[in-house]
MIDOSE-1310 file (N, C-alpha, C; in nm, 2 decimals, decimal comma, always signed):
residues 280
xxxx	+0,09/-0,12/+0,00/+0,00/+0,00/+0,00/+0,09/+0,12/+0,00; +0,05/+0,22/-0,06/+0,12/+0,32/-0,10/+0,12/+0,42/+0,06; +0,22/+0,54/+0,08/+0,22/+0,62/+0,17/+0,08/+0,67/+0,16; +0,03/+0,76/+0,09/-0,04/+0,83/+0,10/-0,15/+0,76/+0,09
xxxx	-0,19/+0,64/+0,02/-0,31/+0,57/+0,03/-0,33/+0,54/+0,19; -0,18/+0,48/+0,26/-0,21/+0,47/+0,39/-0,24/+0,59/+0,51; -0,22/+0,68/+0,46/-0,22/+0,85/+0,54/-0,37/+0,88/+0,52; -0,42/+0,81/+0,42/-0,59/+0,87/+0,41/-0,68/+0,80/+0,49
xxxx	-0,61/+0,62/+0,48/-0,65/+0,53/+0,54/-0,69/+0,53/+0,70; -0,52/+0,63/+0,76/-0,54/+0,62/+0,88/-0,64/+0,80/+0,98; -0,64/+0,79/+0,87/-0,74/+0,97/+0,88/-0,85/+0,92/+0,88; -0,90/+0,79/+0,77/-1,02/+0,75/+0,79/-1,06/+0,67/+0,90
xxxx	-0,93/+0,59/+0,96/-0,98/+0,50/+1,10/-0,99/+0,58/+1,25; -0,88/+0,69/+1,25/-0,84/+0,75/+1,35/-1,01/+0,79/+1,41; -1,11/+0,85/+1,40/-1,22/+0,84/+1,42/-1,34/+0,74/+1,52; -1,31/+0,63/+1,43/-1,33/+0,52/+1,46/-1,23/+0,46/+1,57
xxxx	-1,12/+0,47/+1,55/-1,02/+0,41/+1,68/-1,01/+0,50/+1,84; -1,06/+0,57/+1,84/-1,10/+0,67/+1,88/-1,19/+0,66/+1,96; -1,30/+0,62/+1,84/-1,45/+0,60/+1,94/-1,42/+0,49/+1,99; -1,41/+0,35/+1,93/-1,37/+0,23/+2,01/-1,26/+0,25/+2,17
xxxx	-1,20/+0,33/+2,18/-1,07/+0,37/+2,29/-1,14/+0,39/+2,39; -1,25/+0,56/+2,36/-1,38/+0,58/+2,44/-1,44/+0,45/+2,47; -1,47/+0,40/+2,39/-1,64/+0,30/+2,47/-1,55/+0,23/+2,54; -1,39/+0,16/+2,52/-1,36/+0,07/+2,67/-1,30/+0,15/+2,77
xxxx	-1,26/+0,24/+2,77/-1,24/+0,30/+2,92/-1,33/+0,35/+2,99; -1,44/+0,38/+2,90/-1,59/+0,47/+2,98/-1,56/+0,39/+3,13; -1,57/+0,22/+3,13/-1,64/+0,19/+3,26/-1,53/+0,24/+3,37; -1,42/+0,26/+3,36/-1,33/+0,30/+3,44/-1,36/+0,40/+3,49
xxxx	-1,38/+0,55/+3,39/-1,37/+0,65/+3,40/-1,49/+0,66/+3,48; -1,62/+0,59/+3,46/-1,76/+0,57/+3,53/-1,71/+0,56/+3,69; -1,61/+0,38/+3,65/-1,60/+0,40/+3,82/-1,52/+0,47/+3,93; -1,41/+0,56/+3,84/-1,37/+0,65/+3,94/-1,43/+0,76/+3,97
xxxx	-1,52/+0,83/+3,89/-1,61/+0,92/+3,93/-1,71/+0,87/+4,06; -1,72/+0,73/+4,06/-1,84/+0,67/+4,18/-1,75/+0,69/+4,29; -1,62/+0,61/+4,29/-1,50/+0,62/+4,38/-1,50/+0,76/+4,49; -1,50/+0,83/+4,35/-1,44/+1,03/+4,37/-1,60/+1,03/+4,49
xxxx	-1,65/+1,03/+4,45/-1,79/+1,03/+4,48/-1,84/+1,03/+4,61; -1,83/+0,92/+4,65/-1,80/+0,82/+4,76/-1,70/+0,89/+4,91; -1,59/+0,89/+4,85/-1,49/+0,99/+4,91/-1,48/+1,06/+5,00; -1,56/+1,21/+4,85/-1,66/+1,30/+4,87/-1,78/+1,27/+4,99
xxxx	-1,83/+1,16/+4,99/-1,91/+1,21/+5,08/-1,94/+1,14/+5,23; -1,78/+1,11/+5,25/-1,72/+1,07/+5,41/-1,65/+1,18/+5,44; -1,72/+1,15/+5,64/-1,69/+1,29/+5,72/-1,54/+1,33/+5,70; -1,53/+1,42/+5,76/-1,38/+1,50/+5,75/-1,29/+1,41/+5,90
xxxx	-1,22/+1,37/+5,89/-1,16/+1,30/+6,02/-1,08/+1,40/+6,06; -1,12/+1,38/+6,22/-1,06/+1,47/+6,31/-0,90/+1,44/+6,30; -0,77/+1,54/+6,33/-0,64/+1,53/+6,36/-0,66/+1,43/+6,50; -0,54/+1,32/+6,51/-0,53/+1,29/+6,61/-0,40/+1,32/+6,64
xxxx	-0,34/+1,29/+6,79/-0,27/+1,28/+6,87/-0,13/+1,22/+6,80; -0,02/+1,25/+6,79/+0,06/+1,23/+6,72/+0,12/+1,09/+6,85; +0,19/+1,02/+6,80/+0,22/+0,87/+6,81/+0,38/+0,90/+6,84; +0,39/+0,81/+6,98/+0,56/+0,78/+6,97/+0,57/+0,74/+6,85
xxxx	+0,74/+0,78/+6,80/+0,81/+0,73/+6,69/+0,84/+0,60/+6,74; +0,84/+0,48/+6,64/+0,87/+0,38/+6,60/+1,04/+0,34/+6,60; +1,04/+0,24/+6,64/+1,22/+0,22/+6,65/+1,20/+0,16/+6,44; +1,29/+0,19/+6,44/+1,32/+0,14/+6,32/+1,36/-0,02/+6,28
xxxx	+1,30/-0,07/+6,20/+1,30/-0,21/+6,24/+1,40/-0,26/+6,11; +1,48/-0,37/+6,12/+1,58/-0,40/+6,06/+1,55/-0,44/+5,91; +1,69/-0,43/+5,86/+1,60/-0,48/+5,66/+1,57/-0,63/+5,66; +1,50/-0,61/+5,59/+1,43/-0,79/+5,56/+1,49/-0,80/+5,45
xxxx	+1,55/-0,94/+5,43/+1,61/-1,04/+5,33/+1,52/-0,97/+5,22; +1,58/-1,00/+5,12/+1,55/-1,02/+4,97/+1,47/-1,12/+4,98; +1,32/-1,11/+4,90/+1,24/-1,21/+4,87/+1,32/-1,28/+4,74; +1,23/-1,43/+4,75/+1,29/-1,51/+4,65/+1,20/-1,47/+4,50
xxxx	+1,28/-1,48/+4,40/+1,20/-1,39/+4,24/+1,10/-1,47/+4,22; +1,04/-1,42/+4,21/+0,88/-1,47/+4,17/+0,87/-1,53/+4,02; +0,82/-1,66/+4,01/+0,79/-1,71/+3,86/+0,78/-1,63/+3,77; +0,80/-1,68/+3,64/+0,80/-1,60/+3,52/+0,64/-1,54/+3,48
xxxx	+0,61/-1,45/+3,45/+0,44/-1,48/+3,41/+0,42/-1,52/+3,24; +0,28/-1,56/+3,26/+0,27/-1,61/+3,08/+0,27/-1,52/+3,04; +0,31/-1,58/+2,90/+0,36/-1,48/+2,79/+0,19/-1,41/+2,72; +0,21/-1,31/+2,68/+0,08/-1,21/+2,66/+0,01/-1,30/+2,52
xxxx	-0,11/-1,32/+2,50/-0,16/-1,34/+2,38/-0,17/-1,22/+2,26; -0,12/-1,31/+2,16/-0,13/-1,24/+1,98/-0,20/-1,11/+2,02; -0,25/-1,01/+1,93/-0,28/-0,96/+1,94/-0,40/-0,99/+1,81; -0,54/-1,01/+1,77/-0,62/-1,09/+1,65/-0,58/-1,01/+1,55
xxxx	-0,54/-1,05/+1,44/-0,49/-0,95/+1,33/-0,66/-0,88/+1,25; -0,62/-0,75/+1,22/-0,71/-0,70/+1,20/-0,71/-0,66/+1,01; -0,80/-0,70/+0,96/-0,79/-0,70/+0,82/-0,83/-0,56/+0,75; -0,83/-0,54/+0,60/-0,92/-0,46/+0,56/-1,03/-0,43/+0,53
xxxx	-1,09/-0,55/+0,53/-1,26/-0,57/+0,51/-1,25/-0,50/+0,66; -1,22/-0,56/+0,78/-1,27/-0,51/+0,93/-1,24/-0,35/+0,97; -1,14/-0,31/+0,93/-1,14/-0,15/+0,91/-1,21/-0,08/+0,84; -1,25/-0,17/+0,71/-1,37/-0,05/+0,62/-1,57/-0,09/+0,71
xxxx	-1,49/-0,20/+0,75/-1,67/-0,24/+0,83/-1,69/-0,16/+0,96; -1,54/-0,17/+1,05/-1,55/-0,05/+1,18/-1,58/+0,10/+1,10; -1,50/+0,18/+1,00/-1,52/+0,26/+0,93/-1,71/+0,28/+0,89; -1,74/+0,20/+0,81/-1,89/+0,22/+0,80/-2,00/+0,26/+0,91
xxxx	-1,96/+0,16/+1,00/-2,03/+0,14/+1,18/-2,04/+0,33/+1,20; -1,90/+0,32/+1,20/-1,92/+0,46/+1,27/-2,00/+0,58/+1,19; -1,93/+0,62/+1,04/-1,98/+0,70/+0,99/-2,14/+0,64/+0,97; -2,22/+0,52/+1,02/-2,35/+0,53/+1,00/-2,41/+0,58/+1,15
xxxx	-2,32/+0,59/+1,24/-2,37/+0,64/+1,39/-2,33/+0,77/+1,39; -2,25/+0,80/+1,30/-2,18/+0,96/+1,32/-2,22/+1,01/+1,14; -2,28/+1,08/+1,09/-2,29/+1,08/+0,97/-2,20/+1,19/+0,98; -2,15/+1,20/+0,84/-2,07/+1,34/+0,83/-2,19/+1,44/+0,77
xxxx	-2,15/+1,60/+0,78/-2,26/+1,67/+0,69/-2,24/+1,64/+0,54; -2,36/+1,64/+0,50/-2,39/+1,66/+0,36/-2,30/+1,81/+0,29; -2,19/+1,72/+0,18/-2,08/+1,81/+0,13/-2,14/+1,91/-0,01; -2,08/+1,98/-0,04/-2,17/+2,08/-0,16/-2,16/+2,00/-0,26
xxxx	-2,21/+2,01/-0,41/-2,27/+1,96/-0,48/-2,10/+1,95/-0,57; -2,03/+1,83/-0,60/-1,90/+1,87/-0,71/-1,94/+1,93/-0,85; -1,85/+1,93/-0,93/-1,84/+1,99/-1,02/-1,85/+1,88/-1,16; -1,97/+1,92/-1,23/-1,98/+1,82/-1,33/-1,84/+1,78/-1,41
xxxx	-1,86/+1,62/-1,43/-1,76/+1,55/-1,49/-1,74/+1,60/-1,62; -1,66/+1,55/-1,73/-1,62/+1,55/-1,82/-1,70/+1,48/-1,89; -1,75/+1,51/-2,01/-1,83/+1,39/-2,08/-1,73/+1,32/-2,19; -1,81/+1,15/-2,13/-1,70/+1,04/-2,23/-1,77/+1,08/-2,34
xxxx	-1,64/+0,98/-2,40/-1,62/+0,99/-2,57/-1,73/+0,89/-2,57; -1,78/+0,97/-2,70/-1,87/+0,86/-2,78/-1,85/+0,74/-2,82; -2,00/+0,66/-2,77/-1,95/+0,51/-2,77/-1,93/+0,45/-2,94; -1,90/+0,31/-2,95/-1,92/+0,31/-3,12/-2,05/+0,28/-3,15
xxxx	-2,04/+0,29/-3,31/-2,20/+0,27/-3,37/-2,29/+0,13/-3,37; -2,36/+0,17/-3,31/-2,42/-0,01/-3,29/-2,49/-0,05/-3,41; -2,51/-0,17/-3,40/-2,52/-0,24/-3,52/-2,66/-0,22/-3,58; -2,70/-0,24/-3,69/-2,84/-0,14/-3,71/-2,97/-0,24/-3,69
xxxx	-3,07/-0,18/-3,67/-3,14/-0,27/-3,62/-3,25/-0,32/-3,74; -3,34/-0,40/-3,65/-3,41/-0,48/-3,76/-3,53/-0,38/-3,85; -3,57/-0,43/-3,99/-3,64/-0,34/-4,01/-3,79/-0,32/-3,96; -3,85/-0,18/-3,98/-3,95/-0,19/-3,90/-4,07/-0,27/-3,99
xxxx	-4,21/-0,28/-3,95/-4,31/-0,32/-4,01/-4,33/-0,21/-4,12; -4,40/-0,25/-4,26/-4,43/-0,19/-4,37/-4,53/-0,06/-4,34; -4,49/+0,07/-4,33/-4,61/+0,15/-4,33/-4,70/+0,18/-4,41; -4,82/+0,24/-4,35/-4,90/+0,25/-4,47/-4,95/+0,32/-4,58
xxxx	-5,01/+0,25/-4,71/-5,00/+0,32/-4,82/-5,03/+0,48/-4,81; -4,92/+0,58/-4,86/-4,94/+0,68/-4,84/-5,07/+0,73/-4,96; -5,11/+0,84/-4,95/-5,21/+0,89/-5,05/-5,15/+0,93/-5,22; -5,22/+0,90/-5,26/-5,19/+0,89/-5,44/-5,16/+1,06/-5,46
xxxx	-5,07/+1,07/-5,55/-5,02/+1,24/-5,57/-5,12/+1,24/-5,68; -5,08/+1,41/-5,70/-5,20/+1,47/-5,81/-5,11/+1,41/-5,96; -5,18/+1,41/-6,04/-5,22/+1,32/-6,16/-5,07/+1,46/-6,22; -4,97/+1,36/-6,30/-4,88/+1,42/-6,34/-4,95/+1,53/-6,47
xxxx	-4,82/+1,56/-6,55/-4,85/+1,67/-6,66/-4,87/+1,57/-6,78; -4,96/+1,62/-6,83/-4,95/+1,56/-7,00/-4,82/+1,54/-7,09; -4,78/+1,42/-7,12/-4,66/+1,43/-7,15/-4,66/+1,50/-7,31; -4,56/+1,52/-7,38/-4,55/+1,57/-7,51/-4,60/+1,52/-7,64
xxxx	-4,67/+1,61/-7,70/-4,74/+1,53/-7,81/-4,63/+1,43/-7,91; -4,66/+1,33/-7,93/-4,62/+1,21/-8,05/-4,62/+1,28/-8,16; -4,49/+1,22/-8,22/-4,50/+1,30/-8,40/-4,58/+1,18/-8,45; -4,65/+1,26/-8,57/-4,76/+1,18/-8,61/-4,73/+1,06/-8,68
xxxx	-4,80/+0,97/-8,75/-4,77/+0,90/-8,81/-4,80/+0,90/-8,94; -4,74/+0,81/-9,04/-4,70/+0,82/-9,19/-4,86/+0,74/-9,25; -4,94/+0,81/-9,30/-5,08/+0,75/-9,38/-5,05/+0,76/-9,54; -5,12/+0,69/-9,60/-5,16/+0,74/-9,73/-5,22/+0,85/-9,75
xxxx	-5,17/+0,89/-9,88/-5,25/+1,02/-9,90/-5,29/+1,04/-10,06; -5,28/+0,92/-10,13/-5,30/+0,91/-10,29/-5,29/+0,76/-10,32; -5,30/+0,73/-10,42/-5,28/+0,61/-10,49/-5,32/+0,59/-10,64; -5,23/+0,56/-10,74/-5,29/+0,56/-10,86/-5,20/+0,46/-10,95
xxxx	-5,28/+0,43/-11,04/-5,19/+0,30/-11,16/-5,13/+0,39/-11,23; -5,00/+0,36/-11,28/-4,94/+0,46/-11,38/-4,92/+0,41/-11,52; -4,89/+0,46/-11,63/-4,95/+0,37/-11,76/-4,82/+0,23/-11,81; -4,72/+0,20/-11,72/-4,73/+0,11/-11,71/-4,80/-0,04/-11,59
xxxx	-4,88/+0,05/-11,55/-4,96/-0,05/-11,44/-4,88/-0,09/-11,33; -4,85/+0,00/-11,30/-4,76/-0,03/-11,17/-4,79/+0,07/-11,04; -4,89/+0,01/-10,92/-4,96/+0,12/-10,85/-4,85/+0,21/-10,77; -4,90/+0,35/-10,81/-4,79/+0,43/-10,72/-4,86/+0,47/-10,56
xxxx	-4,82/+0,46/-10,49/-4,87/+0,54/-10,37/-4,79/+0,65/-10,31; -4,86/+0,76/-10,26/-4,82/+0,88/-10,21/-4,85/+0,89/-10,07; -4,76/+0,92/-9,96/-4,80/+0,91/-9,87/-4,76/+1,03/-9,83; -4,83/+1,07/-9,69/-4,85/+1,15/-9,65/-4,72/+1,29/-9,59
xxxx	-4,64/+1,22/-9,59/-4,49/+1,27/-9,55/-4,44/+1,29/-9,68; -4,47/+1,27/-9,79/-4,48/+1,33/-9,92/-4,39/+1,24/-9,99; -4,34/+1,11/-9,94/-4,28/+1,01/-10,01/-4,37/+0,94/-10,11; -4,30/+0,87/-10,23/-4,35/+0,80/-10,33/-4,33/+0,66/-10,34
xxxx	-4,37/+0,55/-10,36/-4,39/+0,43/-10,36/-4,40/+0,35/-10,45; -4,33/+0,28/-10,54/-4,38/+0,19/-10,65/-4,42/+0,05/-10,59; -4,52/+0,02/-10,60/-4,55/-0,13/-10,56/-4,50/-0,21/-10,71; -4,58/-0,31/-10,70/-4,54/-0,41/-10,79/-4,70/-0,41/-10,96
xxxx	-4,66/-0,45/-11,07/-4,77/-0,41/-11,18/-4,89/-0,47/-11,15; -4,98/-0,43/-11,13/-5,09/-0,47/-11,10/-5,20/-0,48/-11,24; -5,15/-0,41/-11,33/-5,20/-0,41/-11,47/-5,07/-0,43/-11,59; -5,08/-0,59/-11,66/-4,96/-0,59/-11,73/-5,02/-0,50/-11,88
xxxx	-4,88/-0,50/-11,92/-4,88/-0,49/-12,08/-4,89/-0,60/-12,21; -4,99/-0,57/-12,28/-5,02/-0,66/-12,36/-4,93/-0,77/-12,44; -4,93/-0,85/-12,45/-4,81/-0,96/-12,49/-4,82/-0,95/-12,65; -4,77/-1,07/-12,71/-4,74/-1,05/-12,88/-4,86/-1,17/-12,88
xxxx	-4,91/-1,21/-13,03/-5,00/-1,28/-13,04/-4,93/-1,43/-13,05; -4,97/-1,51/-12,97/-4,93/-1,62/-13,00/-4,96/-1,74/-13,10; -4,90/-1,86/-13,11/-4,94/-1,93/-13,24/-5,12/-1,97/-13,21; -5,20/-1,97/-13,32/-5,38/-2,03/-13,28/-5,33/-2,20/-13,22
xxxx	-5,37/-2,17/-13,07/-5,39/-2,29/-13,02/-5,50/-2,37/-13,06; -5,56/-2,48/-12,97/-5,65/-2,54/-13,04/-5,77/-2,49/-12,90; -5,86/-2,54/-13,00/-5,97/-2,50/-12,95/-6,00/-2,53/-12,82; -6,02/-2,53/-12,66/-6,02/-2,51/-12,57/-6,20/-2,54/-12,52
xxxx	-6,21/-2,59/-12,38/-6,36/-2,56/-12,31/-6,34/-2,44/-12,30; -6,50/-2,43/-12,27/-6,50/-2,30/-12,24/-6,46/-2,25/-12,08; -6,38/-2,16/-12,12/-6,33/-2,11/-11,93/-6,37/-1,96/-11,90; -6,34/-1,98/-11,77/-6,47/-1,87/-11,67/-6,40/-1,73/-11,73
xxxx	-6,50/-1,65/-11,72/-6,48/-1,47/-11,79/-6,33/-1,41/-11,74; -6,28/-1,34/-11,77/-6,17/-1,25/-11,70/-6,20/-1,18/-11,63; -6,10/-1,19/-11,56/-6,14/-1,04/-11,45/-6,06/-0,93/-11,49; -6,11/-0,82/-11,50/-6,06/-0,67/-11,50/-6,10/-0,61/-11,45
xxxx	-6,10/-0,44/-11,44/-6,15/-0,36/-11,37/-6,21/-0,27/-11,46; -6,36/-0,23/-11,42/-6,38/-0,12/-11,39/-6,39/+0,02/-11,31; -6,34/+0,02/-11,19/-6,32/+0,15/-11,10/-6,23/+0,08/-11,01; -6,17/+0,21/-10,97/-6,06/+0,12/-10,80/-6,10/+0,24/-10,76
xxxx	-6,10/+0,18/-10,66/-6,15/+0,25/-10,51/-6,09/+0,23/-10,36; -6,02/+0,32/-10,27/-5,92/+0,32/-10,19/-6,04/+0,31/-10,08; -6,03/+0,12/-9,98/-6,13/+0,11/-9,91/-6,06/+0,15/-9,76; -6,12/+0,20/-9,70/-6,07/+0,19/-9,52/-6,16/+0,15/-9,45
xxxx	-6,13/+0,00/-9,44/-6,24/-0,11/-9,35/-6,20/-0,04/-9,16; -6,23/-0,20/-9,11/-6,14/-0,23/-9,00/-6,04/-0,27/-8,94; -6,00/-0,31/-9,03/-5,88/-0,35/-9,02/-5,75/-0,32/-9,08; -5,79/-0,17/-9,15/-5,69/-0,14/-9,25/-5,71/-0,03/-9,36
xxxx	-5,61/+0,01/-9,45/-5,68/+0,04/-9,59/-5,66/-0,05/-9,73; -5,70/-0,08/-9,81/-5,69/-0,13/-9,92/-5,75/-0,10/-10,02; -5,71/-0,14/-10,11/-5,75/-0,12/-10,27/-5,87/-0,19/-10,36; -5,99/-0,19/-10,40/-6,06/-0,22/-10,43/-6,11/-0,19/-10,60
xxxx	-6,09/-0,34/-10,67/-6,13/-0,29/-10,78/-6,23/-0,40/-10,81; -6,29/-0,31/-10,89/-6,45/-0,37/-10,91/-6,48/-0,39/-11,06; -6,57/-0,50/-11,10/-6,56/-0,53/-11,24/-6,75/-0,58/-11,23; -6,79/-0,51/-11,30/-6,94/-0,53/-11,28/-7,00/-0,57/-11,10
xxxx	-7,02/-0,66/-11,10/-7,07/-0,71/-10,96/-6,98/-0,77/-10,92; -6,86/-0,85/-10,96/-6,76/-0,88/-10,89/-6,66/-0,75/-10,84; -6,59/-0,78/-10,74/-6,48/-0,69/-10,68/-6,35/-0,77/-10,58; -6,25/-0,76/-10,60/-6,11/-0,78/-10,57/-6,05/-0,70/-10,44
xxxx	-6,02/-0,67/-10,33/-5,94/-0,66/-10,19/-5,81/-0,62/-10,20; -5,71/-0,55/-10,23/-5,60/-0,55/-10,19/-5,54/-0,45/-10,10; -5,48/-0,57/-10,01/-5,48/-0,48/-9,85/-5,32/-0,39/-9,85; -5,35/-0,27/-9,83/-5,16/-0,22/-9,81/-5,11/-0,18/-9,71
xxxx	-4,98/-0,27/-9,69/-4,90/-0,18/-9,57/-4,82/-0,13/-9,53; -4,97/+0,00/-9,51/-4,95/+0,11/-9,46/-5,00/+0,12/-9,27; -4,91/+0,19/-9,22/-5,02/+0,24/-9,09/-5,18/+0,23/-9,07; -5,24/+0,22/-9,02/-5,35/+0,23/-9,00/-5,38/+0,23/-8,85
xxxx	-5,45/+0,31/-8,78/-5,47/+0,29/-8,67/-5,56/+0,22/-8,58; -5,57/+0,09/-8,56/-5,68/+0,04/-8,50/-5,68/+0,04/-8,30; -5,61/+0,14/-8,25/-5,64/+0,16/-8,08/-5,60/+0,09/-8,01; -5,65/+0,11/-7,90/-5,59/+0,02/-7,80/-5,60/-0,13/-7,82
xxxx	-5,53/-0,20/-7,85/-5,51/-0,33/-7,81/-5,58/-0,41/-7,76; -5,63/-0,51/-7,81/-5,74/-0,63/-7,78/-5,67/-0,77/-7,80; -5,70/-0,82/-7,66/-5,62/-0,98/-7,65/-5,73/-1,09/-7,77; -5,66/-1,12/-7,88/-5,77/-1,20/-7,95/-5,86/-1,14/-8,05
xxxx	-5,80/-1,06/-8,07/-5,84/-0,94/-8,22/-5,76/-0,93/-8,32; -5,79/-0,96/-8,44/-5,69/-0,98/-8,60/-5,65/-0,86/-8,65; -5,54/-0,91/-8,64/-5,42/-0,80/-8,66/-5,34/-0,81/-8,79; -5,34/-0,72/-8,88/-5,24/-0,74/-9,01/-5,15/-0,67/-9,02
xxxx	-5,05/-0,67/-9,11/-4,93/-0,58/-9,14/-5,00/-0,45/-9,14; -4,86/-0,38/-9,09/-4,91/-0,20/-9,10/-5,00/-0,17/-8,96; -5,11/-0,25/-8,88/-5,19/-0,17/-8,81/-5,16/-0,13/-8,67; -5,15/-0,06/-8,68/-5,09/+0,02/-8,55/-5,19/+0,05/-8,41
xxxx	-5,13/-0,01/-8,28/-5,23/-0,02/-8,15/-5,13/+0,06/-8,07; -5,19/+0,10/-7,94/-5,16/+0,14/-7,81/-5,14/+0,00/-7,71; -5,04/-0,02/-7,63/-5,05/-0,09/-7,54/-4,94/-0,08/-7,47; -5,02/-0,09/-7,31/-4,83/-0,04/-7,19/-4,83/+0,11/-7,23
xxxx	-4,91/+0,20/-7,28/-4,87/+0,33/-7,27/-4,78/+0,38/-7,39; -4,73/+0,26/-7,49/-4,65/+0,26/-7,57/-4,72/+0,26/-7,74; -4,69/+0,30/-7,90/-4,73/+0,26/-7,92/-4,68/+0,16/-8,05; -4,77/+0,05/-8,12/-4,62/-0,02/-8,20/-4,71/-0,07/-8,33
xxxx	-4,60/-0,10/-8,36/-4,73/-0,14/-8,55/-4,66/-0,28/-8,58; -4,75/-0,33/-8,63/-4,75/-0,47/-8,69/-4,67/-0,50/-8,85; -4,57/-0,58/-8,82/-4,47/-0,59/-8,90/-4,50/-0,72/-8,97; -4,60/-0,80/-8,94/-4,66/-0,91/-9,01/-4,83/-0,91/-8,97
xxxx	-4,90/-1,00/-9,09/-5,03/-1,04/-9,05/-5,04/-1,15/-8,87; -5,17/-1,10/-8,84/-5,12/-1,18/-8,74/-5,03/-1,22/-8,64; -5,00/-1,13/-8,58/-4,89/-1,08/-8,50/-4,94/-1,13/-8,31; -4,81/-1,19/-8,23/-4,94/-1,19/-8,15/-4,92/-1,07/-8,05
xxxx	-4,93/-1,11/-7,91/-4,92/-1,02/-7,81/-4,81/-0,85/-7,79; -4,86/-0,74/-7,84/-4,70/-0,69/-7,83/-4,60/-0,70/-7,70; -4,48/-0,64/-7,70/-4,40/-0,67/-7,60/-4,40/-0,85/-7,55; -4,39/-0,88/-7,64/-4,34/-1,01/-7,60/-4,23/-1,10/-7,68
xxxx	-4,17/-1,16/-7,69/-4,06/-1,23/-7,79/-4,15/-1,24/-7,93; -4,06/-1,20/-8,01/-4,11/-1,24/-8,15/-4,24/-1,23/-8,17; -4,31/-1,12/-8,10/-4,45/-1,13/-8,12/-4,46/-1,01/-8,25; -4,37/-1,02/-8,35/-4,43/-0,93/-8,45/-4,48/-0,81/-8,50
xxxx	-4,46/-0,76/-8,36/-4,51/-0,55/-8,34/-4,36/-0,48/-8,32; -4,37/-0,38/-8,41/-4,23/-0,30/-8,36/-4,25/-0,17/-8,32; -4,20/-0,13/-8,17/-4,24/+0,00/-8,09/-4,16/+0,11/-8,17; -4,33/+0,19/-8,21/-4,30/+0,27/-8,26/-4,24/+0,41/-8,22
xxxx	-4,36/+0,43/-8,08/-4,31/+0,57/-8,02/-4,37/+0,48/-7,84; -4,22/+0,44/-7,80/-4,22/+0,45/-7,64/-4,29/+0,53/-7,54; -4,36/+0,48/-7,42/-4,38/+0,51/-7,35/-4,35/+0,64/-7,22; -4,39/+0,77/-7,27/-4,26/+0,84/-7,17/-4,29/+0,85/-7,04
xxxx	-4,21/+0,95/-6,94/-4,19/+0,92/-6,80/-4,34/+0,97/-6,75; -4,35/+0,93/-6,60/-4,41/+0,94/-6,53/-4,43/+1,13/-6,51; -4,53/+1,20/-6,49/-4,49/+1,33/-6,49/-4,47/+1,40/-6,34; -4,39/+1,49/-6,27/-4,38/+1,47/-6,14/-4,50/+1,57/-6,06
xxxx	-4,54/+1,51/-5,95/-4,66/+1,57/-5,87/-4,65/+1,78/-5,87; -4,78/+1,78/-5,87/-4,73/+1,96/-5,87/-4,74/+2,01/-5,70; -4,65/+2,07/-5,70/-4,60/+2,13/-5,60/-4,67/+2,26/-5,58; -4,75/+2,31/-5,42/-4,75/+2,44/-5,41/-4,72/+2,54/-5,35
């Protein structure tokens, strides 16, 4: 134990050793005051008569030494638990005063970051924002805008973006006469035309030529718009739908689902963003 640990030590027992010293002599100090007391309160004796002197009587031998006495018992060794217990005893029978209030500590360093915790439960759906802005108009799309046989019979179409088109002869040119075959059954009338006429069904536009009461179909592809998208609705080259916000045209008859593998629609004008909530 260090000097000064033991100098605080003995500041703190000295108190306590102290009081213990008091409580065993009290009874002494009790009984000489009874003693004193007592004393105090026997008569005053009278002087007497003074006494012939005494002859002086001769020295007496040296007594024989008296036995050794026992030897003193240990003294019980006293620990530190028993000094901090005498210590307590007293300061709980002697309290000291209540000392002023110290002076706030230092604040520790920050502990480390604890590890994050679990996540909480899903809250709930917040409220739908106001309905975004109109996105930007789509450039339009490519229609017909003409169609006619040219005098070699080959239909031209004009479309609308002001391009020109040769399809394939739809009316040949007359051949050379060949050798007189022989005579033949009779076989069914020719077909020719008299009027063509540019149809737009539903499914499309095409070409229509008509020959008395008979009439002929030829479908072209071009754009056409047939809307939104129907699961199970006939679809041909050229017709152009909405679907997914997107929109796409049909690159064969028959096409199936768009946005799906090889389903035969090619997106024409993509879907654009979401537009963001208005702020006030």
């Amino acid at each position: 134990m260090k000097e000064k640990e033991l100098s605080l030590l003995m500041k703190g027992m000295a108190p306590v050793i102290g009081a213990l010293i008091s409580k065993s002599v009290q009874p002494l100090v009790d009984r000489l005051a009874e003693l004193e007391q007592q004393i105090a309160d026997m008569p005053v004796p009278k002087d007497g008569r003074d006494g012939v002197d005494g002859k002086d009587g001769s020295d007496g031998k040296d007594g024989a030494d008296g036995e050794p006495g026992q030897d003193g018992k240990d003294a019980e060794p006293v620990s530190a638990e028993d000094i901090a217990k005498a210590v307590a005893e007293y300061l709980a029978a002697n309290p000291p005063a209540a000392g002023k209030d110290g002076r706030d500590g230092i604040d520790g360093k920050d502990g480390a970051v604890g590890a994050d915790g679990k996540d909480g439960a899903p809250g709930m759906n917040g409220k739908d924002g106001a309905p975004g802005r109109d996105g930007a108009d789509g450039k339009d799309g490519v229609g017909l805008a003409d169609a006619i046989i040219d005098r070699k019979g080959v239909l031209v179409l004009t479309m609308t973006d002001g391009r020109v088109k040769e399809l394939d002869v739809v009316v040949g040119s007359d051949g050379t006469d060949g050798a007189p075959g022989k005579d033949g059954s009779a076989g069914r009338d020719g077909f020719g035309f008299d009027d063509l006429d540019l149809i737009e069904g539903e499914e499309g536009v095409s070409l229509r030529f008509v020959q008395g009461e008979a009439s002929k179909d030829f479908a072209l592809p071009v754009v056409f718009d047939r809307g939104v998208y129907r699961e199970g609705g006939t679809y041909r080259k050229g017709n152009g739908v909405t679907w997914g916000g997107s929109y796409w045209i049909a690159q064969k008859d028959d096409p199936s689902k768009p946005d799906t593998p090889d389903s035969g629609w090619r997106l024409a004008v993509k879907k654009g963003q979401n537009g963001k909530d208005l702020t006030k």
